[in-house]
N, C-alpha and C positions, 0 to 999 in steps of 0.2 A: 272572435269579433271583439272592435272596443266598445266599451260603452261610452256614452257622451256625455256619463255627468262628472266626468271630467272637462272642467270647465276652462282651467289655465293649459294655453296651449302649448305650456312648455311641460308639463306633465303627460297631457297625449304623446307629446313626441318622444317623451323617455318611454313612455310604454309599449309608444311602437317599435321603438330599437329594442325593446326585449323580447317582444315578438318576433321578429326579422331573425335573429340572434340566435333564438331561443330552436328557430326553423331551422335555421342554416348547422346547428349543432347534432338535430336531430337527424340528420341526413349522411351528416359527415360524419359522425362520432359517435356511431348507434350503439358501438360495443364498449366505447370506454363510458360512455352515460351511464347504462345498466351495472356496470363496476360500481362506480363510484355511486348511484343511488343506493346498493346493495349495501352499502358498507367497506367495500373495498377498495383496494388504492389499482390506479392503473398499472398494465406491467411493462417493463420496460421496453419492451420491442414493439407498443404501441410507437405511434408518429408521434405524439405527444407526450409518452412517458417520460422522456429528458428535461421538460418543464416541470414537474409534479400537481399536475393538475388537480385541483377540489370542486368544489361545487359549492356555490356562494350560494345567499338568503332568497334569490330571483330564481336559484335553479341551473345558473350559466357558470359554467366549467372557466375556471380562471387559470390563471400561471402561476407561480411561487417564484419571485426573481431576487435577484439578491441585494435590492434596492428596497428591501422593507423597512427599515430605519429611515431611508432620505426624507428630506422633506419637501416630498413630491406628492401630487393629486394620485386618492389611494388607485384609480383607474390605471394611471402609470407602473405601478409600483405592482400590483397586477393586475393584468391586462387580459379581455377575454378570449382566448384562442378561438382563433377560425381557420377554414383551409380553403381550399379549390371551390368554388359553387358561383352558381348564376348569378346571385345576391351579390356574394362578396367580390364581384367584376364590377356590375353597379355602382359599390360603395365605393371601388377603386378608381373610376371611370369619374366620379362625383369628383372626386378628390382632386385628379390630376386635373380638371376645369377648374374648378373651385382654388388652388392653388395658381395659375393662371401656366398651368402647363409648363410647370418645373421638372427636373429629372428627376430622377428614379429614387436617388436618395433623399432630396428635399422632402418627398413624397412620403416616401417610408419610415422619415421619421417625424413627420406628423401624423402618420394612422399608429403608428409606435405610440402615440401618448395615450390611445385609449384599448388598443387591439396588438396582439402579435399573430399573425399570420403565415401558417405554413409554408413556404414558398410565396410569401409574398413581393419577394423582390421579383421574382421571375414572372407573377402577375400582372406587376405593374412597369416591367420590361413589354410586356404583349399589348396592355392597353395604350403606351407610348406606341408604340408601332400600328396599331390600328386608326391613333389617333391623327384626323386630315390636317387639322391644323400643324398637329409635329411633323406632320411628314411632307408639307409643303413647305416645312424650314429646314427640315433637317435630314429628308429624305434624300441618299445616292443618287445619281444617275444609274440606268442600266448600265450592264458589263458584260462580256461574253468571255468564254475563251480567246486564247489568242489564236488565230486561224493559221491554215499553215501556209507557206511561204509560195507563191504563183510557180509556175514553170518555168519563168524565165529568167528567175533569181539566182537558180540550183542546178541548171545545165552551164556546161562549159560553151560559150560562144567569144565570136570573136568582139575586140572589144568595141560599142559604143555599138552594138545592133541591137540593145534593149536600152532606151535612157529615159531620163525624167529630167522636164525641165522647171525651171519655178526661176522666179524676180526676187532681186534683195535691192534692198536700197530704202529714199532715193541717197545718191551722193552729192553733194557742192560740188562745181568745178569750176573754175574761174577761167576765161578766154578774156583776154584784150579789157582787161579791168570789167568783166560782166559777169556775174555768178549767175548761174543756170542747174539744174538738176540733174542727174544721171542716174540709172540702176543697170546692176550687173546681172547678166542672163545664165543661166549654169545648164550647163549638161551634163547630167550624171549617167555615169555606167552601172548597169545592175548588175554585173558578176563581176566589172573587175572594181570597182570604187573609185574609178578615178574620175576626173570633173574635168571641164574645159567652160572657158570663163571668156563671155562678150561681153562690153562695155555697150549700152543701147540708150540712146537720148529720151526714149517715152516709150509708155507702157501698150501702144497703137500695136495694127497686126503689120501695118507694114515692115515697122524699124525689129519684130519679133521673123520674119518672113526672110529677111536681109541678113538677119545673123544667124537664122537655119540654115539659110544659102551658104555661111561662108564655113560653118561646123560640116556639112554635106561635102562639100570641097575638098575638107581635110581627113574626115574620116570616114564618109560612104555612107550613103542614105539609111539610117537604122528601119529595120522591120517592126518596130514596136515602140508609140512613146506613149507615158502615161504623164500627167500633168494634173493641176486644179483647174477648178471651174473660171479661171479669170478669165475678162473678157477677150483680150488677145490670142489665148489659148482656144477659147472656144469656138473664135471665128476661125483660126488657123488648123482646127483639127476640121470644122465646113471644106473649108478649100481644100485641105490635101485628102480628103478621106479617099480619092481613087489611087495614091502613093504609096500611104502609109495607114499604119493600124492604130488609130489614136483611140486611148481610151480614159476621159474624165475619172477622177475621181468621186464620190458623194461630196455633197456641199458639204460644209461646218464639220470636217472629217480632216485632218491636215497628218493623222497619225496614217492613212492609208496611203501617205505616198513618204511615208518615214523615211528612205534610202537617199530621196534628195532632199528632203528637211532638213536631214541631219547635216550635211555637207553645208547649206547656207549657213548654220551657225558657226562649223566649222570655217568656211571662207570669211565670214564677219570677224571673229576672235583675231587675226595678228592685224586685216583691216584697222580694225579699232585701236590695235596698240600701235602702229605705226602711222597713222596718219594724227590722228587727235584732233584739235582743231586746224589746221594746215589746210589750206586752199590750193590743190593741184590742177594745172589744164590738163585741157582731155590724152594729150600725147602723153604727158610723165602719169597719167595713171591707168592707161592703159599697158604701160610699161611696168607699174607696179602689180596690175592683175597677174599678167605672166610670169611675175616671179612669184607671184603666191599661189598661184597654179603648179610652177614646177614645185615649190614646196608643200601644198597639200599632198602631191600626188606621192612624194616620196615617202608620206608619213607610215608609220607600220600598219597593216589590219591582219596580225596574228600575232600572238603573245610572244613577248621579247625574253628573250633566254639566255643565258650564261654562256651559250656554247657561243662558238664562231662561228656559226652561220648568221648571216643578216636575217632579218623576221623579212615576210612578204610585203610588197608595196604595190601598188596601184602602177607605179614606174616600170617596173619589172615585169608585171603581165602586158604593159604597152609596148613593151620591147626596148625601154629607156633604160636599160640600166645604166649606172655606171663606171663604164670599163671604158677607160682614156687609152687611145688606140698610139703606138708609136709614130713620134713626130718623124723620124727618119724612115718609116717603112716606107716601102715599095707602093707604087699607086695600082701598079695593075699587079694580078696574079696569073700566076698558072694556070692551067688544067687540073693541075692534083691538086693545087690550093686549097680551089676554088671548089673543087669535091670535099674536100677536108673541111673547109669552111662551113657549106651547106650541111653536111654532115653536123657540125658541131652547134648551131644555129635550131637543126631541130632536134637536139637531145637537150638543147636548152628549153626549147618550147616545152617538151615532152616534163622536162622535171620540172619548171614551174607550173602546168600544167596539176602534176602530181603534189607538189606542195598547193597548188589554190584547195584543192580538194582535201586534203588531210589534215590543212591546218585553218583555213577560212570555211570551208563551207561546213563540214562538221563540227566547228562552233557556235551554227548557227541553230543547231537544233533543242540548244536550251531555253526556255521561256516558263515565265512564272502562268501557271494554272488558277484561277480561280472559279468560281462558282457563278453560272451567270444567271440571268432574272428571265422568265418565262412572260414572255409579252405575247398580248393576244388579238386579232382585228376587233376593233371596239372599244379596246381598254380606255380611258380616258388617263393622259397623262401631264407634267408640264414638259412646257418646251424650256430647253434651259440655253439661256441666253447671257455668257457672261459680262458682255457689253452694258449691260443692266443690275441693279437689284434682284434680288429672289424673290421679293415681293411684286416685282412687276415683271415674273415671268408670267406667260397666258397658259390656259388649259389648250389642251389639242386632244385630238381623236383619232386614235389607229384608222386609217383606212386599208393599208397592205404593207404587208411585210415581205421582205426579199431576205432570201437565202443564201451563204456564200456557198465554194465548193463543198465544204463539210457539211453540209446540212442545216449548221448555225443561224440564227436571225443575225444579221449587219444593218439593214436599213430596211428603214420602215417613211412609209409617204404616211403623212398628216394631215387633218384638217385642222387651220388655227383662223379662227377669226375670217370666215370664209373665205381661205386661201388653200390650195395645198400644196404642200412643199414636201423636199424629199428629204429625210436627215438620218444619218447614222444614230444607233438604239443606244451611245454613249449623250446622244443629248437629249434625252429622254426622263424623265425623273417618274418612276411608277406611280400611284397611287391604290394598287389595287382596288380601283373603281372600275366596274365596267359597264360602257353605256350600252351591255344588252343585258337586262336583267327580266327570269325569268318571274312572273306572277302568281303569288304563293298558291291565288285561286284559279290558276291556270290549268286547263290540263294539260298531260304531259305533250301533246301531238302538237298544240295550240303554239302561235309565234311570240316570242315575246315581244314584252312592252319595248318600245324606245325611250330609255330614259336620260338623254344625252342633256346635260346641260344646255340654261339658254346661250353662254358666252360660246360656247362650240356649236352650235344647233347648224342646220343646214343654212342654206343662202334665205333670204327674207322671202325671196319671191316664193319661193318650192313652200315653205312653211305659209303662204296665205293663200296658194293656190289648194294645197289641202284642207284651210280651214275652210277653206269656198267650196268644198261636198259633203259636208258634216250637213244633217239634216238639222235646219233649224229647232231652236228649243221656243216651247212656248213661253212668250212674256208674262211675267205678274203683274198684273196691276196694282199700283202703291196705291195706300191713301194719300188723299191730297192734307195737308194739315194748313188750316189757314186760324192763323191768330192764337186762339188755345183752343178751337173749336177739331176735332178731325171730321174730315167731312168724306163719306163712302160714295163710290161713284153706283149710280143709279142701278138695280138688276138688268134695267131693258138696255141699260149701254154697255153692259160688259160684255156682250155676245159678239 
């Protein structure tokens, strides 16, 4: 205990840091203490024997550093070891606020002017990461593994019976001196990569409906589309849902339909270089589509090699290759021909068939691993919204989490700001908060508290209809104070 007749309060407080100190030594350094009280020096395969530790006038185990000549404050020069304890997270904890939540080294070497600490970078790596405020600036999103690739990526079909569509734009195009808008509609193939590209005047379900109609026409109603959530898509996957298999992606998720994302950029890149600013009518750039059509499709998707073989093409599994047929042949064939031909037509299908698989699809089986975040119903997270600041992303509240094939969390539905929405666990930022926190005075069987923030909390109404069966508490009666006078309300009126 202190005594109080210590009067100047900066004297108390050095005496409590010998206290504190004096504790924290005693706990961690039981064995080198009793050394050095004995008379003896600590031995080297102590934690602390590489410092040459003594025992100053207080009793507190100091360092020997090789900064004894500087002319530095002697607490610098040596400083008093501390290690791992309750305390010295406290003092760390103090520190990193008190510094207004600088990094780890700012940190460490300001408690370096009075303390060296056994792993104290790694302590105050842990209290950064505990800490809400850091980790509402500087905290990840969630991440999972990479998932593995659907069914209908990895079997061989024929082409354009699995595709994804999505809008690029908008473009200029100038009619009769009038500039107007346009965006280009894409169809992608999921096994073979190749694209088919409509010119559509607005992003409506009709003008989306009309250039389905005319891809349908030419290549055969697909069993399987997958798209985003735009609004065209959405009402168009309503109407066809007794045709076809249409399946949304998660909102604010644009990497889950990555096969045709990537092709828009790809269709945009010679766009951009060939048009620039140039104002083309709708006829010359629809004409331009189709030649960047037949040139994306031609492009390679298997690593290009030294030998003489061509790499594989999207052209190639369409049946486009090309092989310029002679001008002078015969228009009709024979019988044997015509056997020969068929004949030779499917040992071609047969071999690229066998190159998509040997050379595209078994390169798709490498992907980077990482480590993912273990999200739980209840957690309290932010929603991360890059249209915004990080400062003005909101807190949200797990309400359910979904599963993909493998088991993994992918999307989780939220409460934010009494809405709920659905969003992939990539825009997620954790906080290891959770608003179901057990009650230290709880028994074990008992439910726990709800302790959800008020900017999360449920809708207004459900939170006052609960306040509305809470048994009334009873009122205090105040004094009344009138003037300098307090004046007590009578005993016969209080009842």
């Amino acid at each position: 205990m202190l005594s109080w007749k210590y009067k100047d309060a900066a004297v108390v407080s050095a005496k409590a840091d010998q206290v504190l100190l004096r504790a924290i030594q005693e706990e961690c350094f039981r064995a080198e203490l009793s050394e050095l009280r004995n008379g003896r020096s600590v031995p080297k395969s102590s934690k602390i024997g590489q410092f040459s530790p003594f025992l100053d006038n207080d009793g507190l185990i100091r360092a020997t550093l090789r900064l004894q000549f500087a002319d530095l404050d002697p607490d610098t020069t040596q400083p008093v070891l501390l290690a791992k304890h309750y305390l010295t997270r406290l003092m760390l904890t103090n520190v990193h606020v008190s510094r207004l939540h600088q990094g780890v080294e700012a940190c460490l070497a300001f408690v370096r002017r009075r303390y060296l600490i056994v792993g104290g970078r790694r302590m105050l790596r842990a209290v950064k990461e505990k800490c809400v405020v850091c980790r509402r600036a500087d905290a990840p999103t969630a991440s999972e593994r990479a998932a593995p690739l659907p069914a209908d990526r990895v079997l061989h079909q024929r082409p354009f019976c699995v595709v994804g569509v999505d809008h690029a734009g908008p473009l200029l195009v100038k009619d009769r001196g009038i500039s107007s808008k346009v965006w280009i509609l894409l169809f992608v193939c999921a096994t073979t990569r190749a694209v088919h590209l409509e010119l559509v005047e607005s992003l409506s379900e009709e003008e989306f409906l009309l250039a389905y109609r005319r891809f349908v026409a030419r290549f055969g109603k697909p069993t399987l589309v997958r798209s985003d959530n735009g609004t065209a898509f959405a009402a168009a996957s309503r109407r066809l849902v007794s045709s076809v298999d249409w399946r949304l992606n998660a909102p604010a998720a644009p990497w889950h339909g990555g096969f045709f994302e990537r092709l828009v950029a790809i269709v945009k890149s010679p766009l951009r270089r060939v048009l620039g600013k140039s104002l083309l009518s709708k006829t010359e750039l629809r004409t331009l589509l189709s030649e960047v059509q037949d040139v994306v499709n031609d492009r390679p998707i298997t690593y290009v090699t030294e030998d003489e073989d061509l790499p594989l093409s999207p052209s190639m599994l369409l049946g486009a290759a090309s092989v310029q047929s002679d001008s002078n042949a015969e228009s009709c064939l024979s019988h044997t021909d015509a056997n020969r031909r068929l004949q030779y037509l499917s040992q071609l299908r047969v071999h690229f068939t066998a190159r998509w698989t040997e050379e595209y699809l078994l390169s798709l089986r490498s992907h980077h691993d990482r480590k993912g975040h273990s999200l739980a119903v209840g957690d309290v997270v932010f929603l991360a919204d890059h249209t915004k600041k990080r400062v003005c992303w909101k807190l949200a509240r797990i309400l359910q989490l979904h599963t993909g094939r493998d088991g993994r969390q992918r999307v989780a539905k939220v409460r934010v700001s009494g809405h709920e929405l659905l969003r992939p666990i990539q825009r997620l930022v954790p906080l290891e908060i959770s608003s179901r926190n057990e009650s230290p005075t709880a028994d074990a069987d008992s439910e726990p508290e709800d302790v959800v923030p008020a900017s999360i909390a449920d809708d207004p109404e459900e939170v006052i209809s609960e306040k509305a069966t809470l048994k009334p508490q009873p009122q205090v009666q105040q004094p009344v104070r009138t003037r300098t006078r307090l004046v007590q309300r009578p005993q016969r009126y209080r009842e």
